[in-house]
N, C-alpha and C positions, 0 to 999 in steps of 0.2 A: 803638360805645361812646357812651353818653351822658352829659354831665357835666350834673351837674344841684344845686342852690342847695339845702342844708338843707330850706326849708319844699318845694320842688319834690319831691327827694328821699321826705317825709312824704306827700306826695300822693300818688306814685307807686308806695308800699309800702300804701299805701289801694288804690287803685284795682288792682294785684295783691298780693292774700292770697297766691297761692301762692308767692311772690320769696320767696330765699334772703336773709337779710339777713346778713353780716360787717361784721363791726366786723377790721380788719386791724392794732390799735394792741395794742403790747404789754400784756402781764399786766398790769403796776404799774396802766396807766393806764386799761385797765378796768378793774381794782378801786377803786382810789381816785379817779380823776377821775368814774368811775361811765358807764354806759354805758344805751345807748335798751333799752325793755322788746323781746325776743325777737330781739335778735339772737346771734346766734353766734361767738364770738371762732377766729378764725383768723389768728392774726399773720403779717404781712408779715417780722418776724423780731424778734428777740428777744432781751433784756439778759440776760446779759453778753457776751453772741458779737454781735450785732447784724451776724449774716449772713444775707446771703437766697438762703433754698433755692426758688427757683423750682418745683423739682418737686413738693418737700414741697408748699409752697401748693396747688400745684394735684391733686395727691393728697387734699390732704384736703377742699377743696371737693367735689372729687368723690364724697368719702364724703357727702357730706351731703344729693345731689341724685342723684336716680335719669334725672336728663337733662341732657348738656348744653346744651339749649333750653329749660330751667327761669333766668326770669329771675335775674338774681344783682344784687343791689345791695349795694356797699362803702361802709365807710366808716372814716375815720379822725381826725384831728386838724386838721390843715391841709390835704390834698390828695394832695400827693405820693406817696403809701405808694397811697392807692388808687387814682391813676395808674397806676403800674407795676404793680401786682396784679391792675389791668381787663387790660393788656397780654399780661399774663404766660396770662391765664384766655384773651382772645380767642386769642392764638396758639397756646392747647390745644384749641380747636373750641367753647368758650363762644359760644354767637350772640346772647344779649341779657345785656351786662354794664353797667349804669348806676352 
């Protein structure tokens, strides 16, 4: 897993076109805090239960990517969420989650 800095992050969804990009932050806050052009919302989990279904997540990433060696780059608010969601993705056979 790579962790890597906003503008690093922007470079790195450049330099791979074909990266999955999530946004992991719940509804409210991609709708109204607004969210980067093309990425894909898959919350980490979600108001008012604000529980995390690890399987769910990683099911539905799965929908979205015909490999799990299709890069995958998260993102969220402050860190933490896409922490745990790189974890959750590498311990399901994800091989490049940045």
């Amino acid at each position: 897993m790579k962790d890597l800095t906003p503008r690093q992050a922007w470079a790195h969804l450049q330099a791979h076109p074909d990266a999955l990009f999530v946004d992991v932050r719940m509804e409210i806050e991609y709708l109204y805090v607004g969210h980067p052009p093309g990425a894909v919302r898959i919350p980490w989990y979600e108001y008012p239960e604000m529980e995390i279904d690890e399987a769910r997540f990683v099911e539905r990433v799965r929908r979205e990517t015909a490999s799990p060696h299709r890069p995958v780059v998260l993102i969220c608010r402050s860190g933490p969420r896409s922490l745990e969601a790189a974890r959750a993705l590498e311990a399901a056979g994800f091989t490049e989650v940045v």
